[in-house]
Each structure stands twice: as C-alpha cells, then as structure tokens.
N, C-alpha and C positions, 0 to 999 in steps of 0.2 A: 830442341826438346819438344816433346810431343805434349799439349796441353789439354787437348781433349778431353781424356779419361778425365782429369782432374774435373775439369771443366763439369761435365757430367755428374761426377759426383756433389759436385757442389749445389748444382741446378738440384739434383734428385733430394739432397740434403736441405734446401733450404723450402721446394716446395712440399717438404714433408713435413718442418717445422710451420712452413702458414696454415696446413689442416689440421696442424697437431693444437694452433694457437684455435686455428678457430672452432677444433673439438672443446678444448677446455673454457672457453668464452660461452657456448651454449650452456643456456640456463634451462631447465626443465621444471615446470611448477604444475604441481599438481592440486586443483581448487577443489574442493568438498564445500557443497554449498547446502545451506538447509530449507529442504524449500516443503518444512510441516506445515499443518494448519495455522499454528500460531504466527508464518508468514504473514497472515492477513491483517494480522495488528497493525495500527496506523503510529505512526514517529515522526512528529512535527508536520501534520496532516495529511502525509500522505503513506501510503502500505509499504510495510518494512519487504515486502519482494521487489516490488517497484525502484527505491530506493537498492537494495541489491543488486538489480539489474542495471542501474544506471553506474553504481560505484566499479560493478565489473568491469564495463564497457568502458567506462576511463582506465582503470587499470592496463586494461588492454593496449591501449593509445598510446601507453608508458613504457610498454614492455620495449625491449631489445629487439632486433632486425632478427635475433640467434635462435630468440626462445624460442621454448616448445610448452604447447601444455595441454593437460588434460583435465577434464570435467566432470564430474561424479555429483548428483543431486540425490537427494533423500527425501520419500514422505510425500510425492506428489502424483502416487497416482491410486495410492489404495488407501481408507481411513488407518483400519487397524490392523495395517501390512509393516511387520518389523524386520522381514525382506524388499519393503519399497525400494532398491537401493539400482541406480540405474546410470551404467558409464556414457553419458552423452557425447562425451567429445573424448577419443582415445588420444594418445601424448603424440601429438606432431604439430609440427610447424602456424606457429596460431594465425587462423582463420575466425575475425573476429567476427566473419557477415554470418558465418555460420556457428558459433557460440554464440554470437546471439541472439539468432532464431531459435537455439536449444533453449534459451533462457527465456524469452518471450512465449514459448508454448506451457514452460513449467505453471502449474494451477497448486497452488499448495493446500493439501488435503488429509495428511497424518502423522505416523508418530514420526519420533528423533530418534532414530537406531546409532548413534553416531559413532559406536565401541562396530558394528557391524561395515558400517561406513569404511572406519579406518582400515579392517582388515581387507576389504576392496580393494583399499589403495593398495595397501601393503604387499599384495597378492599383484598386482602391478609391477610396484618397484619390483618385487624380488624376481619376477623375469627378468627385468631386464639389467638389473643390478649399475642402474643410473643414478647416480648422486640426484637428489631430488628435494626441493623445497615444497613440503604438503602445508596447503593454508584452510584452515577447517572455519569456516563460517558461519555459528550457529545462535540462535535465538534461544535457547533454553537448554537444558539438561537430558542427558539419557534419560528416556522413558519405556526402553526394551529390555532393564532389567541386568546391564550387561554392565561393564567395567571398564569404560575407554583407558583410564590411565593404568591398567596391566597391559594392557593391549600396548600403548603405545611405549611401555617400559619390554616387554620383550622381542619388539619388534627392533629395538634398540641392541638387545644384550642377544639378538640372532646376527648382530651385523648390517642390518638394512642400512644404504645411505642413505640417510634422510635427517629433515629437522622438519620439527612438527611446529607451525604458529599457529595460534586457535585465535579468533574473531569475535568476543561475545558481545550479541551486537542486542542491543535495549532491552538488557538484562536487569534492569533498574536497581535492587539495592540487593536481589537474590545473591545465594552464599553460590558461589562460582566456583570454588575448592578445586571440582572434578574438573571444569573445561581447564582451569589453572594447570592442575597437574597435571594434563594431555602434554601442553606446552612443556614443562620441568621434564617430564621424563624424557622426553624424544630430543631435548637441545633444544628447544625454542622459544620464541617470546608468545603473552599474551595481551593483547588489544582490548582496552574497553571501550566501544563505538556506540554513543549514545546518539546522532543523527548520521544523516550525512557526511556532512563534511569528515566526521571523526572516520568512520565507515571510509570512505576514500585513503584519508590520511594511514589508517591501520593498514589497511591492502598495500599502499605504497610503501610504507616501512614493513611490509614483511619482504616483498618482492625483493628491497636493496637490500636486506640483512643477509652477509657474506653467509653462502652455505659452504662452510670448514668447521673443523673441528682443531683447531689452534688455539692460542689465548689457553685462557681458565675459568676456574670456578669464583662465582663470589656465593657462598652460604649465611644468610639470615635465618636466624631463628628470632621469634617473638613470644616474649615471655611474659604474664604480669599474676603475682602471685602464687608463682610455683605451675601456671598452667600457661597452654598456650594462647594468645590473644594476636588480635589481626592486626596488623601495621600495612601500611601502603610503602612500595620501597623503591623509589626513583634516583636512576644513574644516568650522571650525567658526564660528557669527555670533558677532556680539558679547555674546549671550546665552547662547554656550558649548553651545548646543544644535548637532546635528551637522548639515550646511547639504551636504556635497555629502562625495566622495570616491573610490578607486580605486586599481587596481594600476599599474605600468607595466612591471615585467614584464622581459623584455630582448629583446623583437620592437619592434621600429622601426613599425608599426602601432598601438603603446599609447606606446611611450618614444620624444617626452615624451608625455607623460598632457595632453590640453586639457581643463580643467574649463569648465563655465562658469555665470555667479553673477552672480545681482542684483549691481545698485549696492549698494555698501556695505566697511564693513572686517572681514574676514575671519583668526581665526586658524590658521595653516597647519601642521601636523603631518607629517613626515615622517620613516616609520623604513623604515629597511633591512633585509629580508627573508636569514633564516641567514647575518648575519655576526655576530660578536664584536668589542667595543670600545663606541666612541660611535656608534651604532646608532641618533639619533634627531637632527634638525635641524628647528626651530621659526622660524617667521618672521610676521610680518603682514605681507596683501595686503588695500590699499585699492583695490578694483574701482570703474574709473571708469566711464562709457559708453560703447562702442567700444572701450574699452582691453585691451592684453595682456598682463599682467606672466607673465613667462616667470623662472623661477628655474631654475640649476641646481644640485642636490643631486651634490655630489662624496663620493663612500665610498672612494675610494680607499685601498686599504691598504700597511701597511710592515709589518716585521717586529720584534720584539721576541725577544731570543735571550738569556736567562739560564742563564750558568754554575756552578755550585755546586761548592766543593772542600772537603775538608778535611784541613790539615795537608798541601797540596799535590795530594793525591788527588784524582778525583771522588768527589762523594759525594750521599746520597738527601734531597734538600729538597721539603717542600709550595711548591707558588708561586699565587700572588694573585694576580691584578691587577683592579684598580678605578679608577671615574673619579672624577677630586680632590673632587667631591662628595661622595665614599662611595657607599652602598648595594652591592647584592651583586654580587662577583665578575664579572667582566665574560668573564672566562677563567680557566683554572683546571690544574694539572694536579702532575707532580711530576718531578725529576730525574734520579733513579736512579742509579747509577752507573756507566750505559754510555755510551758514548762513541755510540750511535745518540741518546740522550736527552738527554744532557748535554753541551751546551747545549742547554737546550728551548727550540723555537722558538715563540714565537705568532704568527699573520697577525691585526692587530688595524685597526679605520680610522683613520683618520690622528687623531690627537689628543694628550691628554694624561693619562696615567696615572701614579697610585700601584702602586707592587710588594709585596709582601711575601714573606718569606721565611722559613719556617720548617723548622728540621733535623731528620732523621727520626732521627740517630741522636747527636746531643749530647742530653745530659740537663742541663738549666741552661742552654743555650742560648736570649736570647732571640732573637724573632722580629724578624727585620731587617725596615725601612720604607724604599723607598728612592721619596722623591716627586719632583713633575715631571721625567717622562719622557717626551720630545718622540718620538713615532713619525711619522712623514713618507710619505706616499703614494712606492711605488717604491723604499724607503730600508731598513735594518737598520739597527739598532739594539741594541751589548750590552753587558749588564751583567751583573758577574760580583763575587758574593763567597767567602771563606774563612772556612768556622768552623775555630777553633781549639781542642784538646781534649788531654785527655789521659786515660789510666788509672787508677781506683783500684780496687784489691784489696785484698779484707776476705778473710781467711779465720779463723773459727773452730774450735776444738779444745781440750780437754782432756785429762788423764791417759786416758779411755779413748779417744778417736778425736775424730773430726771430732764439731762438734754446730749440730744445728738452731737457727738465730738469725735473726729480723726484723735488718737494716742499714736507719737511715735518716740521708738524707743531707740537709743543709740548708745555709743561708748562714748565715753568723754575723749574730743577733739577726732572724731569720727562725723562726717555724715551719712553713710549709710547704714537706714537702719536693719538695727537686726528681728526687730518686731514692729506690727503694725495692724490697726482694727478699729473698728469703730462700736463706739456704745450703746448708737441708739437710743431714742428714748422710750428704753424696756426692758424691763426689771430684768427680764432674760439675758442680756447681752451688758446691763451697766448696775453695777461694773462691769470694765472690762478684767478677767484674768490674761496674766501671760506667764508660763512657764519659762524662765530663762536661767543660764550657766549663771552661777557663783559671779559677784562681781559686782562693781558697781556702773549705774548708769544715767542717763540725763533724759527725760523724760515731758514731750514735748503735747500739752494738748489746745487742740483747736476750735471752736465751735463752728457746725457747721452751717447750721442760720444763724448768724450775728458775728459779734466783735468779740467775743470774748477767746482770750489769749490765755496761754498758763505755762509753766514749766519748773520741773524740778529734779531733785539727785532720789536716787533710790539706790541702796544698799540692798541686794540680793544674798541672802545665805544661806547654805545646804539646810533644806526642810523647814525654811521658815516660809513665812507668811508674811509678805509688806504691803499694808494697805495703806493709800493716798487719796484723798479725796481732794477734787476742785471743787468750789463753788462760787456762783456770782451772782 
C-alpha cells in the first residue's frame, strides 16, 4: 500500500495547523498614548512623559516574540490642535529601538482629543478587521468637546474586534466617569496609575487580559438615597489575586459599573467612597457563559442623634461609634454643651452599631456602651443619656493661711485615682472642687512643704455640694 499521499496530507495538515496556532497566538495591541501639555506634570519628581516612556519601554520587554503593535500619540505637536493626532508606529512586528525613538522625540504641547484618538484607532482596526487590544493612556479628560464613551459604544455595536483599557494615569481625586466608561463600553478594564510602578503594573495587566469575548457580565449599580453614589468595586478569583475592577462614580455612563470576567467564581468587594458607617458590602459571583449577575449595592444612609445631659443639663461627651465587630471608630466627634451640637447628629449607612460615651467633665465617670443600634436608610435614630454627678471640695489651711496640698481621690479598695490636683496656697485653686459620678469615695490629702497627712470618706450625690475641710 502506497503511503505517500497519506503521508502528504498529513505533513500538509499538520503544517497548516502550526500557522494556524501561530496566527491565533499573535497578539496585536494597539497603544494610544497622551502625550498633551499636562504631560509635563511631575509624579513623584519626575515628568509624567518620562515616566510614560520608561513604563512603555518595559512593557515592551514583556511582550510575546508574536506581538504586533501600533502607536498613535496625541497633542504633541500643535498647542490648540484638536487634529494633533499622529500614527507613529503602524501595527507590525514590534521594534522597540524604533518606538522608542518615536517616544523620545514626542514634546508634549496640547489638548486631549481622545474621542478623536479613538476613532484613529478604530479606522485602523476596521481595515484590517484584527482582533485587537487598544490601551488608551491618558492624564486627563477630553478637552475637544467630543464624546469618547459613544465612540467607543458604537464602535462596539459596529462589530469592531476590539477591547478598549484606558490608563488614567495621575488623575488624583478627579471624577473619571468618561475615561471609566471608554473602558465599560468597548469590554475593558480601567487602571488607576498614581506613579510608576502602578503605571507599569496597569500596562502589564492590560497586555495579559484575554482579548475574547467568553465568560459574562457582572453589573454593579451604586445606590444611596434613592440616587446614585460612587463605590470602588474589586474582584478578586479564587486565588484571591485581583481579577478585574472600577469606579461607578454617580454618572449613569459608569453606575451600574459592567464588569466582565471569565467563567469562574469570583469574590466581590464593594466599598463606598466618603461615607461613614458600614462602608464595605462583599458577596460571591459565579460567572456563568452568557450570564449577568447584576447586584445592587444600597448605602443608603439614616441618622444617628446622641444627646448628652448632666443632672439635666447639656453637657460635653466624647462619642464613638463602631461596627459590632469592633475595630476603629467608624465616626467620631463630641457634644458640647450647645444646643447647635447637642444632640450630635451622625449620617452613618444603614446598619448596625455600637456607641460609646464618654464624659468630658465627670471625673469617675465610666464610659457608657450602648450596642445594637439599628440605623435605617431615610430614618433617625436617638439616643440620649445623663451622667449624674455631684461636687466635692477639699479646702486646706492652717493657723497661718491656706496651704499647698496634693487631694487624691479614689473608690474604696481601689488605688487608682480617679481624680487628682493640687490647692495651692490660693484662694483661686483652694479649695480644690472636683466634679465626680454619684458615689462614694476615700479621699486622700498631703501637704506639700511639711508633715501634715489627712484622709477621709465623701459621699457624692446627683447636684449636691460636699464640702470638707483639712486643717492643722
């Protein structure tokens, strides 16, 4: 039997599948970099292009033997040119001596067309109708007036293959919304790269993130009060390593936030952005194929209104509040004795807290705990106590006048005191007063040139006055 043909075919078959493997192992990334005037901003002392240039040039190092890539910069060569927009490296085989000569000449000088930017790319891809990972790198917001997140939602609902990750890189605490939903609409993630290193790290996890369209969706919405409020939203695999994530802000273009993420089970991290209370809501999502789990995150807040009196009065308390877990303070503040502050109000999210309270002006007073305290989105919520106290006066003297004396004041079969001061000899300070809790005490004085010794019981009680006098 003649083998050949077979033979043949199988040669021809199988080096069809090694180009076929190594057509589909080529990665193609397409970088949009920003290189405006606001470039010249410095980021941990040195120029945010600088910094750019050096992060590329690792990226580069990283890449695959397969890739390919192309280069598009913006805003460096006209001030108030909203056409700046200029393809320096077309998509082939990356030559990084030569990207980074491109990169090295770039002089950053004007606006952020970046809605113009993208349609560059876009007008790229759809030549050549290459599945394509575009990475937008940018320092600030459109400033030509234009719409990147339509752009990069029809560039989507035309078919382009692509995913869009945007890079906003020393953006400091600005509302990001737009660069956010560049990323949402097109499939991809967004980076927030506050130096260096993060800038590296952001480039390297866009580069590994699979470009397919498998897995699902995960939808956040962030809600607090009927309206939308920002939450930060971190996912993590089951490996605990960090798998996807994002703002949502309170522009209805990011909230809800669409993530989206291999098959698999995912743990979901969400905290709420400058509020006070339970500030953090965790959940697992099992991403199926096709599927959307959609959650939404309610921060609604109620208020929490502590009154503080004493002996009927207002009066000055430290106040706590923490979540029945413990750890620190979740709010914080004090009562005072105005009637503007007391009752102090807190706006906390709806949950369940511990209070504490402690009096600015009992001495022996302890510190009240008052736990589950149900606060309710749209609701108030208050609690109110009275320390109860009373007076005691020490005043020391002898045959010549008033005399300087240590008073300490303790509980009986206690030695640490819970008050303590000295008299002086003057009128001003001796007597000494001391406000102290209900109760009784043992009361210890010293003199403090000479021998003289004293001690005795005082009976403290709500709104009285107990006066004691030493003499020798």
């Amino acid at each position: 039997m003649n083998r050949l043909p077979f033979l043949s075919v199988c040669f021809l078959f199988c080096i069809s599948s090694l180009f076929a493997q190594e057509k589909t192992s080529t990665q193609d990334i397409l970088l949009i970099l920003d290189a405006s005037g606001s470039m010249w901003a410095k980021v941990g002392g040195d120029f945010k292009i600088n910094i750019a240039r050096q992060s590329v040039g690792q990226m580069l190092d990283n890449l695959p033997p397969t890739a390919h890539l192309a280069l598009i910069a913006y805003g460096h060569r006209r001030k108030d040119d909203c056409q700046d927009i200029e393809l320096l490296a077309p998509m082939a085989p990356v030559n990084k001596a030569e990207v980074m000569e491109k990169l090295q000449a770039l002089n950053p000088t004007g606006k952020t067309p970046v809605t113009a930017s993208l349609k560059e790319a876009f007008a790229l891809i759809g030549d050549s109708r290459t599945a394509t990972t575009v990475i937008l790198v940018s320092d600030g917001l459109e400033t030509c007036g234009a719409d990147p997140c339509e752009a990069a939602r029809l560039a989507r609902e035309q078919g382009l293959p692509l995913v869009i990750h945007v890079v906003g890189f020393g953006l400091e605490e600005e509302n990001v919304a737009q660069l956010e939903c560049i990323a949402q609409a097109a499939g991809g993630l967004y980076f927030d790269a506050k130096d260096s290193e993060s800038l590296r790290n952001a480039l390297q996890q866009a580069v590994e993130t699979p470009l397919d369209t498998t897995g699902g969706f995960l939808l956040v919405k962030g809600v607090k009060n009927g309206k939308l409020t920002d939450l930060s939203v971190h996912v993590a695999n089951e490996n605990g390593k960090w798998a996807a994530g994002g703002r949502t802000y309170e522009a209805p273009e990011t909230n809800p936030r669409l993530i989206r993420l291999p098959q698999g089970v995912y743990q979901v991290t969400i905290d709420a952005i400058r509020m006070k209370g339970e500030n953090r809501q965790s959940f697992e999502a099992n991403i199926a194929e096709g599927d959307t789990i959609k959650y939404v995150a309610d921060f609604s807040t109620g208020e929490l209104a502590v009154g503080v009196t004493r002996n009927g009065g207002l009066s000055d308390a430290t106040l706590n509040v923490f979540r029945p877990e413990g750890g620190p303070a979740v709010a914080a503040g004090r009562s005072y004795q105005s009637a503007s502050s007391n009752p102090k109000v807190f706006t906390l999210t709806a949950g369940t807290y511990t209070l504490e309270i402690g009096s600015m002006e009992v001495k022996g007073a302890e510190k009240v705990v008052a736990k589950n305290i149900q606060v309710k989105g749209n609701e108030r919520v208050d609690v109110s106590h009275e320390f109860e106290s009373g007076t005691l006066v020490v005043g020391v003297r002898n045959a010549s006048g008033l005399v300087d004396a240590i008073v300490r004041v303790t509980r009986p079969g206690e030695k640490q005191a819970v008050a303590q001061g000295r008299t002086y000899a003057h009128e001003k300070s001796n007597p000494k007063h001391f406000e102290l809790a209900t109760g009784t005490y043992n009361v210890e004085v010293e003199q403090i040139k000479g021998q003289g010794k004293a001690s005795f019981e005082a009976e403290v009680k709500k709104g009285q006055t107990v006066e004691k006098n030493v003499e020798w």
